[in-house]
C-alpha positions as CSV (number, residue, x, y, z in Angstrom):
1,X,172.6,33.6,280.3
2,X,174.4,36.6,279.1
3,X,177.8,35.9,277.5
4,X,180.5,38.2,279.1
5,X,181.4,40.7,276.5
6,X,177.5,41.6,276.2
7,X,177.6,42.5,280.1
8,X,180.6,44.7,279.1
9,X,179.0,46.4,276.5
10,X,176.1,47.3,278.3
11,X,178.2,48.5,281.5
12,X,179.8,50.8,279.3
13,X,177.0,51.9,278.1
14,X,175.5,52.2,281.4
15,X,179.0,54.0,282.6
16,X,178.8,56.3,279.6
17,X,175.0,57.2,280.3
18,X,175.7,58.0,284.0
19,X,178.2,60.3,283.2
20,X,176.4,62.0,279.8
21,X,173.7,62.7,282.7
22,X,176.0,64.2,285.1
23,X,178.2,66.2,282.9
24,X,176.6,67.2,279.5
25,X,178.3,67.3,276.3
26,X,182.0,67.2,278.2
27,X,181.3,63.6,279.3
28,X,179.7,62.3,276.2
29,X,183.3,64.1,274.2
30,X,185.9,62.5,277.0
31,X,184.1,58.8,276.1
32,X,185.7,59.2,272.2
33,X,188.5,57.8,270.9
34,X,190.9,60.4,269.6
35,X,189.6,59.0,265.8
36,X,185.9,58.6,267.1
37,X,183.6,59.7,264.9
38,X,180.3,61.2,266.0
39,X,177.1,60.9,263.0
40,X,174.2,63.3,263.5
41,X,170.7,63.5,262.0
42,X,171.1,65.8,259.3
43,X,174.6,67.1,260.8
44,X,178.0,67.0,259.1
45,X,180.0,63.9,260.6
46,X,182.5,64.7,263.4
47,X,185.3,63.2,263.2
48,X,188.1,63.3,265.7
49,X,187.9,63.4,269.3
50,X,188.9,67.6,268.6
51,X,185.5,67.9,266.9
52,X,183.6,66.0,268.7
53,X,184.1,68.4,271.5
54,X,183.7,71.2,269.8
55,X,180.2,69.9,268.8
56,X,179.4,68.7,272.5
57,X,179.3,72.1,274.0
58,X,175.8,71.3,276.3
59,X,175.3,71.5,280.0
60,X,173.4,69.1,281.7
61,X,170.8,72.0,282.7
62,X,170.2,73.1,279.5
63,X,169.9,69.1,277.8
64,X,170.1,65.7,278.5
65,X,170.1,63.3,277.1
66,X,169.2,59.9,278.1
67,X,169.3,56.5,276.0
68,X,169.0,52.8,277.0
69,X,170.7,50.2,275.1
70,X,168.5,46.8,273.2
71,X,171.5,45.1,272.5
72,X,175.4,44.6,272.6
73,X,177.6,42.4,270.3
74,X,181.3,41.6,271.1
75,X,183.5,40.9,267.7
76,X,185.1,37.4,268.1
77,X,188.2,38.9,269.0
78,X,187.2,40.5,272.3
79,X,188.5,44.2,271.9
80,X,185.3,46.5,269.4
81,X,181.7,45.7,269.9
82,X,178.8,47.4,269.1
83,X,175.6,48.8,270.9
84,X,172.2,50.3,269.6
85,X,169.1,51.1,271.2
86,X,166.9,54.5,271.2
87,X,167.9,57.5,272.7
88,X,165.6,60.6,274.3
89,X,166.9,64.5,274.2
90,X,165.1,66.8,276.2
91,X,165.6,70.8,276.3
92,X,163.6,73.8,275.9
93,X,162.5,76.2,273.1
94,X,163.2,79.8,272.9
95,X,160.3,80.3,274.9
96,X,160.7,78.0,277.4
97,X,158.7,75.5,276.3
98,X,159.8,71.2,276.5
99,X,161.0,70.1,273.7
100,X,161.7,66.1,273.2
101,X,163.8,64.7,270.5
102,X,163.7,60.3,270.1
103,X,165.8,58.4,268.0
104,X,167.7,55.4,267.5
105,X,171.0,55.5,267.7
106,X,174.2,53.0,267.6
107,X,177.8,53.2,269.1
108,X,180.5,51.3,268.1
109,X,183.5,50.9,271.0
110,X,187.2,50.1,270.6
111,X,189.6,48.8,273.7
112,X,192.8,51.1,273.3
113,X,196.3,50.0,274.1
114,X,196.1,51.0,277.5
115,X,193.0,48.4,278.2
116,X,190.4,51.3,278.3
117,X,187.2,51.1,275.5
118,X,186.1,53.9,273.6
119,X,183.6,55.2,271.5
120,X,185.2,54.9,267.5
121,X,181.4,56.1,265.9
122,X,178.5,56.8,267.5
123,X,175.7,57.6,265.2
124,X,172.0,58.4,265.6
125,X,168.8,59.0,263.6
126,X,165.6,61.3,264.8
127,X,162.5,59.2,264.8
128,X,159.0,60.9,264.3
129,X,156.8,61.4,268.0
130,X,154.5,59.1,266.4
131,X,157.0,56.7,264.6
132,X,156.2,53.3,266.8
133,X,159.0,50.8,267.3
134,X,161.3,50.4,264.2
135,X,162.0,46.9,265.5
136,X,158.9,45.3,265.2
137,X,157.1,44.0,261.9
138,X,153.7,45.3,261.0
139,X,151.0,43.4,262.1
140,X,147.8,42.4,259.6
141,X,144.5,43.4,260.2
């Protein structure tokens, strides 16, 4: 069985996806918190829901991006958890060509007064093509 706030957690998550999907960069800005902070590989943090949406300035034609959650954790208290998983980006070179960026990333979520949750920090790091699962221990030959 799945305790409850993990199902919330990965409803949002789900919600936030759809939406990223649908909308581009607007969507995944319009999930922060006004002090959300956004971490990118080998970017300068964003912080503030102002610069995230600055930095979020991507159609859904020219990029999406996709990601599916591994886990969820609810604090004890009920109202900030925490998701991670990996996350896929694909677009297109200068000349057209596909180009696919995978990572891992993590997002940390806040319930505001008003009862709605929000992204406070969601951070993510590239992984190589070939960089296997970063979850797994090596095996022995």
């Amino acid at each position: 069985t799945v305790k409850p706030g993990k199902m919330l957690l990965f409803d949002l998550e789900a919600r936030f996806a759809r939406d990223v999907a649908a909308r581009g960069g607007a969507a995944f800005a319009d999930w922060f918190a006004d002090d959300g902070v956004a971490l990118g590989n080998g970017a300068p943090p964003k912080i503030g829901k102002v610069a995230v949406t600055k930095s979020a300035d991507w159609s859904p034609a020219a990029y999406q991006l996709t990601w599916t959650p591994t886990d969820a954790v609810m604090g004890p208290s009920g109202d900030m958890g925490y998701t991670w998983g990996h996350f896929e980006g694909q677009s297109k070179d200068a000349n057209g060509n596909p180009v696919t960026t995978t990572g891992r990333y993590m997002t940390i979520w806040r319930k505001q007064a008003n009862g709605d949750w929000k992204v406070v920090l969601d951070a993510g790091a590239n992984e190589p093509a070939e960089g296997g699962d970063c979850c797994k221990l090596p095996t022995g030959n």
